[in-house]
N, C-alpha and C positions, 0 to 999 in steps of 0.2 A: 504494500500500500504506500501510496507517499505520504511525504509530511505532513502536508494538509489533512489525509485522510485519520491521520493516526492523531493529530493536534485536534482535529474534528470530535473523535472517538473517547479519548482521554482529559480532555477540556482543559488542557497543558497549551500553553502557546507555543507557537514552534520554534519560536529561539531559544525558548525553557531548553526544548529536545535537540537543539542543536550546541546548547552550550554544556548539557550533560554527556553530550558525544565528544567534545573536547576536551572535556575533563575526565573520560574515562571513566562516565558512569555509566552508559550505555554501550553499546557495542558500536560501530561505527556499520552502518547499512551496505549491502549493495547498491548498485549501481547501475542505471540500464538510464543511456541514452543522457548519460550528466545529473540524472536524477535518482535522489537517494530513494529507495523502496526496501521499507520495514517489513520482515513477518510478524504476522500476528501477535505471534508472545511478544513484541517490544511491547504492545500494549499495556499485556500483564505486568512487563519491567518497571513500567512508568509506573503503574497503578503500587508497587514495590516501595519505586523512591519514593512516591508521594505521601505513604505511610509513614515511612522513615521522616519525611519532615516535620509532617501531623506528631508525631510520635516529640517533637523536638531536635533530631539527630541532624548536624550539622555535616555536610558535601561531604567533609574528611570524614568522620564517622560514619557517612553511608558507602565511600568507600573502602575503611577496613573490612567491611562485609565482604569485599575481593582478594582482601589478604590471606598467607595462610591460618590456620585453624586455631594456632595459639593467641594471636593479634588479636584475631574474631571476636575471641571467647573472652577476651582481655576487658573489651571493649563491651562489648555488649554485657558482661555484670555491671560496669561500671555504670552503665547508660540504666540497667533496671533498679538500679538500686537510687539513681539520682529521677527516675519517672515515679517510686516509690516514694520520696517524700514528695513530689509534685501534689502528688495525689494527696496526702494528708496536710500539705498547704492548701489543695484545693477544697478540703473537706472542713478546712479549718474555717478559711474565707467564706464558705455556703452557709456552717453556723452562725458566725459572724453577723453573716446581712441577714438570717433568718429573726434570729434574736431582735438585729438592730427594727425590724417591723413591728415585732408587739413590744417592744421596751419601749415604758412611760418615759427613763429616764432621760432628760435632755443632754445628758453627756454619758455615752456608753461605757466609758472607763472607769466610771463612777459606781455603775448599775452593778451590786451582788452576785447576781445569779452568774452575769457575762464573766467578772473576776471569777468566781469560782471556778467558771469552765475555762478561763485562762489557765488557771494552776491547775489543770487537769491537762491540759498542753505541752505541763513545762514540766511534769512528771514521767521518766520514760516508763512505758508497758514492762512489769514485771517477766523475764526471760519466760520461757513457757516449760 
C-alpha cells in the first residue's frame, strides 16, 4: 500500500511514518516505480509504536525494543515500574478532585478527611 494508504488507515501522518523510517523504527518499504509500498503488518507496526507512546515511552525507549534481549528486559522493568507509580499518581489526582466536589471546605488542605487520606499517601503499603 502507499503512504497515503497506510497514513489513511493508521491516522498517523505521513511524515510521522517517514520520520520513524529514518530513525529506525520502522523498517524502510519497498519500492516500485520511486514509491515507497508498505505491507500490511506496517500497519500493525504503527499501531505498536503508537502504544509505546500512549504508554509514555520515548523514540529511544521504543527503540530498545530492537535491541538484544538483555537491553529489552532492562528497559522495559524500568518503564513498568515508572507507569506503576503513574498510575497511583493518577489514582491519587482522581481522589483528589473527587473529594475537592463534595468538600464544604474553602481550602482543601485545611479539610480533615482530605489530610487524613494524605497521610495514607505518604505511608508505604505494608510488604505482602
Amino acid at each position: 500500500m502507499t503512504i497515503g494508504r497506510l497514513a489513511e488507515i493508521t491516522k498517523v501522518p505521513a511524515s510521522a511514518i517517514r520520520y520513524w523510517e529514518r530513525h529506525g523504527l520502522l523498517p524502510a518499504p519497498e519500492r516500485e516505480g520511486g514509491q515507497r509500498r508498505y505491507p500490511s503488518e506496517a500497519a500493525e507496526r504503527i499501531t505498536v509504536l503508537r502504544t509505546y507512546q500512549q504508554a509514555g515511552l520515548s523514540l529511544a525507549e521504543i527503540r530498545e525494543f530492537q535491541q538484544e534481549q538483555p537491553r529489552r528486559e532492562a528497559m522495559i522493568r524500568a518503564k513498568i515500574t515508572e507507569l506503576q507509580q503513574r498510575v497511583i499518581d493518577l489514582d491519587h489526582a482522581q481522589q483528589l478532585l473527587t473529594h475537592a466536589l463534595k468538600c464544604s471546605e474553602a481550602d482543601i488542605v485545611r479539610c480533615p478527611k482530605f489530610r487524613q487520606q494524605m497521610a495514607t499517601w505518604q505511608t508505604p503499603d505494608p510488604a505482602p
